[in-house]
C-alpha positions as CSV (number, residue, x, y, z in Angstrom):
1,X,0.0,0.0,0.0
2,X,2.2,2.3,1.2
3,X,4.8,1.4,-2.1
4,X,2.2,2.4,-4.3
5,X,1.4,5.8,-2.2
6,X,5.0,6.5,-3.3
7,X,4.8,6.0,-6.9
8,X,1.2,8.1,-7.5
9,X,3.8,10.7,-6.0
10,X,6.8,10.0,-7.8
11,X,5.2,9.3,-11.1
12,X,3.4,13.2,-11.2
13,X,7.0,15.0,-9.8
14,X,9.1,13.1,-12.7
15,X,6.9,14.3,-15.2
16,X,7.1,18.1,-14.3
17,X,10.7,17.9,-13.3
18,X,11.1,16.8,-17.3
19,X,9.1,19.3,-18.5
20,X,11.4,22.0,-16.4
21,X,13.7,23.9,-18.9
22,X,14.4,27.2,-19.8
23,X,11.7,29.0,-22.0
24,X,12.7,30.6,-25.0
25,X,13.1,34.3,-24.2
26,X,11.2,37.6,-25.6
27,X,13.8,39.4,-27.2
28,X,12.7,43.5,-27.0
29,X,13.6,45.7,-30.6
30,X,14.2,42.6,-32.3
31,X,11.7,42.0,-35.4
32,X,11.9,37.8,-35.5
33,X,10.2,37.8,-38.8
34,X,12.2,39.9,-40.6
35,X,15.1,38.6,-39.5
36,X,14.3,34.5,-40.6
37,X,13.6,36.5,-44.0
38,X,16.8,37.7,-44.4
39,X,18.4,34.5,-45.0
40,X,22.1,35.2,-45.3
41,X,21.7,39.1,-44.5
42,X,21.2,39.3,-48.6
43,X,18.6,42.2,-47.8
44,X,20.3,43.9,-45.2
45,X,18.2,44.2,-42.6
46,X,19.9,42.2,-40.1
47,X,22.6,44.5,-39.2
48,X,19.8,47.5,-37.9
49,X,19.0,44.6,-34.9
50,X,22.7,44.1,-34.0
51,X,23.1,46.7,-31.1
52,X,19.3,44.9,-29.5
53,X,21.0,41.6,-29.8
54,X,24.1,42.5,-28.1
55,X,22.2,44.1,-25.2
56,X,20.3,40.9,-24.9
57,X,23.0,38.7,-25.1
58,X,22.4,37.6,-21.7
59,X,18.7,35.8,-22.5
60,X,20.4,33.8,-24.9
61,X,23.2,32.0,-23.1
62,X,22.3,28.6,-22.0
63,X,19.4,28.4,-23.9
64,X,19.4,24.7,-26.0
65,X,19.9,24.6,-29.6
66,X,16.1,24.0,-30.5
67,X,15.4,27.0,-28.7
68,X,18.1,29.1,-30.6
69,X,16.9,27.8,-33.5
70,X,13.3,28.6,-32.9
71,X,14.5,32.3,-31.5
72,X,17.1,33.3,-35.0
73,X,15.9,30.6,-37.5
74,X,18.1,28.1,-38.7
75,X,21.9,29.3,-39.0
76,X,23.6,30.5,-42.1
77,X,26.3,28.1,-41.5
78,X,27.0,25.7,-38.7
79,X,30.3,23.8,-37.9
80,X,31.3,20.7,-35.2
81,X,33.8,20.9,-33.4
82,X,35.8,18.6,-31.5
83,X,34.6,17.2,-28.3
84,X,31.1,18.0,-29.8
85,X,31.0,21.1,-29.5
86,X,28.9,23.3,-32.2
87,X,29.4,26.9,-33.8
88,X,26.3,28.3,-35.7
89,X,27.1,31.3,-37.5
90,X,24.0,34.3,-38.7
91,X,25.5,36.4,-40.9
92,X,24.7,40.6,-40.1
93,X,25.7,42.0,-43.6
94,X,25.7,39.8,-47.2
95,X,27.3,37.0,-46.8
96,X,28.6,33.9,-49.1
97,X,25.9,33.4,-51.1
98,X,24.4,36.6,-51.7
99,X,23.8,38.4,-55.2
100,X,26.6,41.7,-53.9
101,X,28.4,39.7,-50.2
102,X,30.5,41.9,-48.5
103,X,34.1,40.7,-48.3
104,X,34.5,40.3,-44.9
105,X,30.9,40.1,-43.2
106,X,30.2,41.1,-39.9
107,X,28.6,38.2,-37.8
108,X,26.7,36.6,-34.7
109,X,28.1,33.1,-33.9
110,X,26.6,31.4,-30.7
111,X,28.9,28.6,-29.2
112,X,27.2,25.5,-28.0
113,X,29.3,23.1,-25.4
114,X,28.6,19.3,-25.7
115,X,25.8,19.2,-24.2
116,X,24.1,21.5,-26.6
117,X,23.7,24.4,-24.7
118,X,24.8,28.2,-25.6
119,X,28.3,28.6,-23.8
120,X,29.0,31.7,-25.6
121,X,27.9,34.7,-27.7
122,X,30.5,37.0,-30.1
123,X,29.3,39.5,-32.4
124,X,32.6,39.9,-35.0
């Protein structure tokens, strides 16, 4: 009786301890759509959202890839590392790819340590 007491109470906490994470933050001055539409910065428009992003740099460390992904869109170019860790780059002007890329584009490249969480944040 009193075994099965314990598991109608472990069963209920295990299930909201798993859905614990960290939420994907509301980023002020930053225009989400327009910046998943300008794939690559080929439009431009990136680069006016720079300065937001660097002031909210904060809300984006040790958030999870999924939730990066779901916050900038997919990245304009992503490489692994070793010892798993992950680089995804957004470009901020043109980039490779572009119709006119600038030669040496400024961009946001996020980090991730092996266990796929935002360890760092640099705006070059």
């Amino acid at each position: 009786m009193l075994d099965r007491f314990k598991l109608l109470i472990l069963i209920p906490l295990l299930f909201t301890l798993a859905s614990c994470g960290k939420s994907v933050p509301k980023l002020e001055n930053f225009d989400q759509k327009t910046w998943m539409g300008d794939r690559k910065a080929c439009q431009d428009h990136r680069m006016a959202m720079t300065a937001s992003l660097e002031a909210q740099r904060s809300k984006m460390l040790a958030l999870d890839e999924m939730a990066i992904v779901s916050l900038l869109g997919n990245p304009d170019q992503n490489e692994l590392y070793k010892r798993n860790q992950k680089f995804y780059t957004y470009f901020l002007q043109p980039g490779p790819g572009c119709p006119a890329p600038n030669a040496s584009p400024k961009k946001l490249i996020i980090r991730f340590n092996a266990m796929g969480l935002a360890k760092e944040i640099t705006f070059e």
